[in-house]
C-alpha positions in Angstrom: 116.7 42.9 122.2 120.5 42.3 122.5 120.3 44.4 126.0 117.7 42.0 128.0 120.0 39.4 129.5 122.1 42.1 130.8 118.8 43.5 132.8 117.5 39.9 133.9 121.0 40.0 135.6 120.6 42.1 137.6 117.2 41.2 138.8 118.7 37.6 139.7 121.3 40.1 141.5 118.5 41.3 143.3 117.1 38.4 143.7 119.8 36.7 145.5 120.1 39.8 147.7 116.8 39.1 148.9 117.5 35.7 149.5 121.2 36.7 151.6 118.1 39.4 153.8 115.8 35.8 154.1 113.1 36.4 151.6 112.0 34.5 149.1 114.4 35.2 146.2 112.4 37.7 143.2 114.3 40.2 142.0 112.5 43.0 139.6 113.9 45.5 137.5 112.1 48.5 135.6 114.3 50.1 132.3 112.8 52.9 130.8 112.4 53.6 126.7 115.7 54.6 126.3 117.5 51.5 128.2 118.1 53.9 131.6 117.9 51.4 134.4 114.9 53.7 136.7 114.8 51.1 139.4 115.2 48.0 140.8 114.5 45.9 144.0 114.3 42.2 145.6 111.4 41.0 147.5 111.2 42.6 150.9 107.7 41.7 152.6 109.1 40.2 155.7 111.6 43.1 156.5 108.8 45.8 155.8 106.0 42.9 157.4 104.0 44.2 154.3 102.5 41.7 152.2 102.6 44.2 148.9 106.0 44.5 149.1 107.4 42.3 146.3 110.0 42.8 144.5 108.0 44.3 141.4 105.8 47.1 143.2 109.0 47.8 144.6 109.9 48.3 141.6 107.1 49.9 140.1 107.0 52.5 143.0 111.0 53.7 142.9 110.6 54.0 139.1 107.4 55.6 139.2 109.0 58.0 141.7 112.1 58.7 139.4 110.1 58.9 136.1 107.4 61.8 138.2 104.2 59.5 137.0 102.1 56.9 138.0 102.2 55.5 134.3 105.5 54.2 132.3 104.3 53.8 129.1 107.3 52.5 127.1 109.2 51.1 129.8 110.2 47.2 130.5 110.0 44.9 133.7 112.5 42.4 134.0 111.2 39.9 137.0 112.8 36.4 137.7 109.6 34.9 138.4 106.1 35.1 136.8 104.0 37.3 139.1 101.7 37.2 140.9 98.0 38.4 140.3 98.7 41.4 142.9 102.0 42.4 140.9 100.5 41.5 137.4 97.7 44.1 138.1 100.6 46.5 138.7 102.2 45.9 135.6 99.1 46.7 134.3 98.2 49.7 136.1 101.5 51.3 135.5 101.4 50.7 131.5 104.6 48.7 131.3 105.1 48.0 127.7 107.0 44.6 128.0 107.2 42.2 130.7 110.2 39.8 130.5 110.2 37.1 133.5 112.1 33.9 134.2 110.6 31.2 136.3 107.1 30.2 135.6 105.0 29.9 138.7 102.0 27.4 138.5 101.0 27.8 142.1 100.8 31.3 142.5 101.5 32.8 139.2 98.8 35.8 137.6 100.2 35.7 134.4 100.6 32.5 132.4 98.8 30.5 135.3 96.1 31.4 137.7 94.4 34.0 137.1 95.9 35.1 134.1 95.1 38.4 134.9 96.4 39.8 131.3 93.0 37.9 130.0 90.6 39.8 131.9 88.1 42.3 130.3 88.8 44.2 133.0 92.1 44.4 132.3 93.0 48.0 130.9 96.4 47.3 129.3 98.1 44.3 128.8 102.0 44.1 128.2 104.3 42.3 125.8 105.3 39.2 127.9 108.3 37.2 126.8 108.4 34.2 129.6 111.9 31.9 130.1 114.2 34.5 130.1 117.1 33.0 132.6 114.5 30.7 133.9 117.2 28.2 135.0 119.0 30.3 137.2 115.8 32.0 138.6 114.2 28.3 139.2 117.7 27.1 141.3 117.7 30.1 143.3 114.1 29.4 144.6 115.0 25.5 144.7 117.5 25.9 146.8 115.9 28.8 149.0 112.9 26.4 149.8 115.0 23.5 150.4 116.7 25.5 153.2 113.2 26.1 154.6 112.2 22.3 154.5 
């Protein structure tokens, strides 16, 4: 466990990348089993104008690419802010083994709040989820992003 703040720094890295590109700032990074970083990416759905384009099927997509599968059993998601329903059905789909994210999201979050998608019978898999990780740095980078916007 010693190794996770070192990946949630980089998805805030990302995530402040997508807030220099004007998107709201998430950041997502996907380490496989043996701690190889397979991919990582910020939010990018109004550069693409593609609403699926978060920062964790981003994710999910480059590292299914480099890992040759559309599963990655064994592998970790580092996300600075709960997802989504959308994203934690991906998370899902994919077989991630542990999810660690920052901020909670109360308003639009699928896996603590909302829908809790994790809690579904039809669920087929449901990750490890460790919540808080770097939440305060997460939290001021979307504070201050919306305040701009205000």
């Amino acid at each position: 466990m010693n190794s996770f703040r070192s990946h949630m720094a980089q998805a805030l890295a990302e995530a402040r990348a997508a807030r220099a590109r004007g998107e709201v700032p998430v950041g997502a990074v996907v380490v496989a089993a043996d701690g190889r970083v397979l991919a990582a990416a910020g939010n990018r759905t109004r550069e693409l104008r593609d609403p699926t384009a978060h920062a964790e099927i981003l994710a999910l997509r480059a590292a299914c690419a480099a890992a040759g599968s559309e599963r990655l059993p064994g592998h970790d998601l580092y996300v600075t802010l709960e997802p989504c329903p959308m994203c934690a059905a991906a998370v899902s789909n994919a077989r991630i083994a542990r999810l660690y994210y920052g901020a909670s999201d109360p308003k639009s979050g699928g896996v603590a709040h909302g829908a809790r998608v994790f809690t579904h019978p039809q669920c087929h898999h449901v990750p490890e989820v460790y919540d808080g990780i770097a939440a305060p740095e997460a939290e001021a980078l979307l504070k201050a992003f919306f305040a701009e916007k205000r």
